[in-house]
matplotlib code that plots the C-alpha trace (Angstrom):
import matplotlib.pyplot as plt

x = [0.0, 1.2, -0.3, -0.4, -2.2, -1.4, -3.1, -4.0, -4.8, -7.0, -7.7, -9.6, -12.0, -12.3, -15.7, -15.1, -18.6, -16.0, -14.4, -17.5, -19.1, -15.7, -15.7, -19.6, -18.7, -15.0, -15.6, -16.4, -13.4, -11.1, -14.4, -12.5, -9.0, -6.9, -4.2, -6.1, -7.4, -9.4, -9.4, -10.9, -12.0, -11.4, -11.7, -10.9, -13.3, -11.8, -13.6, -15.5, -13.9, -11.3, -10.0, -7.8, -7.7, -9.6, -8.1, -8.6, -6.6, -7.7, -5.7, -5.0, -4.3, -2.8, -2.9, -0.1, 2.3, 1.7, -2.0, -0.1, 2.2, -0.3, -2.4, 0.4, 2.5, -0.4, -3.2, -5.4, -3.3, -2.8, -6.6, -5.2, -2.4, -4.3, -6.6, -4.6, -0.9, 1.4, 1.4, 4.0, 2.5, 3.5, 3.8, 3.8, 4.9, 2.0, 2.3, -1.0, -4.5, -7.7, -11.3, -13.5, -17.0, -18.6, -17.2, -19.0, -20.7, -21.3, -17.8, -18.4, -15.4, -11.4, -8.8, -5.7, -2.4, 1.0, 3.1, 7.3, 9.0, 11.9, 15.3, 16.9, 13.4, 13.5, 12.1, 10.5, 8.7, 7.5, 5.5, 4.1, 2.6, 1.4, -0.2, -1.7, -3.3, -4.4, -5.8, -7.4, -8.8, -10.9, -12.9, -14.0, -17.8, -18.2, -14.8, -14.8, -11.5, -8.2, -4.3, -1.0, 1.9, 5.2, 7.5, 11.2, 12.7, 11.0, 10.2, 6.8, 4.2, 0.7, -2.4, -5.8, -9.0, -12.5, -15.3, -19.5, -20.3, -19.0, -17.5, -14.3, -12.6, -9.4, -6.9, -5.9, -6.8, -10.4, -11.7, -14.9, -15.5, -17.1, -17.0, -15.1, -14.0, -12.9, -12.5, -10.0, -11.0, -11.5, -8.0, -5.8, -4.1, -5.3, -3.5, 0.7, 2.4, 5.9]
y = [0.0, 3.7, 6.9, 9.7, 13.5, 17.0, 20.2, 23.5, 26.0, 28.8, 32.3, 32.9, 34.4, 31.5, 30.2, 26.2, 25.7, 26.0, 22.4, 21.2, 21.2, 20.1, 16.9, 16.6, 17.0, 15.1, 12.3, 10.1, 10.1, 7.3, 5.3, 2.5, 3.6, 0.4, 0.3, 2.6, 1.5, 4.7, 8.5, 10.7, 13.8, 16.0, 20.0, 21.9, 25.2, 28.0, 27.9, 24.5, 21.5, 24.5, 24.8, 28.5, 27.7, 26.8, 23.8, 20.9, 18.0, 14.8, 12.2, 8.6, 4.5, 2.8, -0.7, -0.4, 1.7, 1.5, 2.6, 5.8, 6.3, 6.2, 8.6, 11.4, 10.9, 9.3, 11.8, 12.1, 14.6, 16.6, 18.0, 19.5, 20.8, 23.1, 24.3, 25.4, 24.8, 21.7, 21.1, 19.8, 15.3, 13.8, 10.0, 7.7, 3.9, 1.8, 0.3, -0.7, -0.7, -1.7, -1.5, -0.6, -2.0, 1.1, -0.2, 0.4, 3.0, 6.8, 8.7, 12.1, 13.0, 12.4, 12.5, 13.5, 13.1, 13.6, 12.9, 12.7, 9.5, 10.9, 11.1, 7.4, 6.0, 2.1, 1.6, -1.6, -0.7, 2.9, 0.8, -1.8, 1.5, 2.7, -0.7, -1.0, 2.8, 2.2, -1.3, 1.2, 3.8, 1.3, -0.4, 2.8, 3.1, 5.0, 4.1, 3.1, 2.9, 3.7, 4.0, 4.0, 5.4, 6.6, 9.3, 7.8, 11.1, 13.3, 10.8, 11.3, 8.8, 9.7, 8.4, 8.5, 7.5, 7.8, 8.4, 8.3, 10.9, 14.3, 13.6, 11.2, 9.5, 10.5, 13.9, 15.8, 17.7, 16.8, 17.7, 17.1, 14.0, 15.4, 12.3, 8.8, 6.7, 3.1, 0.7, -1.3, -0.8, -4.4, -5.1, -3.4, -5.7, -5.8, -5.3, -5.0, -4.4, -5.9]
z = [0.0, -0.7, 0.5, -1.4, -0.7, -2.3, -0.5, -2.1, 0.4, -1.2, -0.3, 3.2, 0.5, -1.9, -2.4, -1.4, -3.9, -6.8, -5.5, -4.6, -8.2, -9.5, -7.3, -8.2, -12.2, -11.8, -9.0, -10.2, -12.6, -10.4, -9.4, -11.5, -11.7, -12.0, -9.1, -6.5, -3.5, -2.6, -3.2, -0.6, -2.2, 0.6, 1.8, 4.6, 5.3, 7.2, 10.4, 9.8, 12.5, 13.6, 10.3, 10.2, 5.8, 3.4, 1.2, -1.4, -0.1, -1.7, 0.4, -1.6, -0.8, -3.7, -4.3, -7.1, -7.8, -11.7, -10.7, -8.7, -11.4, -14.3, -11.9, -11.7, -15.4, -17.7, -17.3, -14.1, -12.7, -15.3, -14.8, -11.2, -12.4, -15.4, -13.2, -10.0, -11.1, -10.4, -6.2, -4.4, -4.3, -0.8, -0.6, 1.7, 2.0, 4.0, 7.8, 8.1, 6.9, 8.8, 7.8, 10.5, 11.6, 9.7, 6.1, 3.2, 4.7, 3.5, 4.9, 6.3, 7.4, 7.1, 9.9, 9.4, 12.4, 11.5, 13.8, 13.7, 14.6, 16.9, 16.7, 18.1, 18.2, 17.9, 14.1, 15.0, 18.1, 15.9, 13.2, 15.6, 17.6, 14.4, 13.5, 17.0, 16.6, 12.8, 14.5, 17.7, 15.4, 13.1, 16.1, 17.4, 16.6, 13.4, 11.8, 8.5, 8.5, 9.3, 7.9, 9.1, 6.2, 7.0, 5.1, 5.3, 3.6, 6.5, 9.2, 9.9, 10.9, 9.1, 10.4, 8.2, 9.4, 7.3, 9.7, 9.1, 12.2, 12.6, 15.6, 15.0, 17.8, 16.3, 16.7, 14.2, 10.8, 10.1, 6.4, 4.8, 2.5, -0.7, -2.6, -2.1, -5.4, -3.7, -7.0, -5.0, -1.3, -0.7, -2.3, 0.4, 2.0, 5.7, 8.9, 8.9, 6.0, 6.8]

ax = plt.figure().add_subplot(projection="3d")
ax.plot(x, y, z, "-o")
ax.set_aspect("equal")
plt.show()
């Protein structure tokens, strides 16, 4: 499994019903993209959740990294970078995936923790934490599931969680799910992924 996301913050004035009729028109785009496990089309609205921006941050799980790659270099991205100029892609390699009880369900909400792994930190004992949370954060009720990826370059521990209730039992960023395109949901491998 990889992780991928790109964020563009917009002005404090930006009217966020822009992105929502492009998700509504474009969506459903990747709802069979070959290679992608799920796409979270995702914003962020200045004082929405505690949110000081507005932003478009859809946040990825790939199943294969010829379905990423044909994402960014074959075409899909391309439509992104016309409209709002080419952002900076962060990637992530996969610790663990869980689905949670609330599978399949409508997702309302995204949660987003970064968190760095610290200097002299035991790698081993890091990613079983990070397995164990990804593992704590899909059986809390409303979880439909959750994530854990890791940034080698930076490293920094992401968790991602997809949630049916406004209220997530999760810290960190929370956006709004506009749409969700999950042709290969079911083919994420569960649970550790070393």
């Amino acid at each position: 499994m990889h992780a991928m996301q790109y964020e563009l913050t917009l002005p404090a004035d930006y009217d966020m019903d822009i992105i929502r009729a492009r998700v509504a028109a474009k969506g459903h785009l990747l709802d069979d993209w070959t290679g992608l496990g799920l796409k979270a089309y995702l914003i962020r609205e200045r004082g929405v959740h505690a949110s000081a921006v507005n932003q478009y941050a859809p946040f990825y799980l790939w199943n294969t990294v010829h379905g990423m790659n044909s994402f960014l270099w074959g075409g899909g991205f391309q439509g992104v970078s016309d409209d709002f100029g080419r952002p900076s892609v962060r990637q992530w390699t996969g610790l663990a995936y869980e689905e949670g009880a609330a599978a399949g369900s409508p997702a309302r909400v995204a949660v987003r923790r970064r968190q760095p792994v610290p200097d002299g930190a035991e790698s081993a004992r890091c990613a079983s934490e990070a397995a164990d949370e990804a593992r704590r954060l899909a059986a809390e009720d409303g979880a439909l599931l959750a994530a854990a990826v890791v940034d080698t370059s930076r490293w920094e521990l992401v968790h991602f969680s997809l949630w049916t209730h406004d209220a997530p039992k999760a810290a960190g960023d929370v956006f709004q799910v506009l749409h969700l395109s999950a042709p290969g949901v079911g083919l994420l491998a569960r649970g550790r992924q070393w």
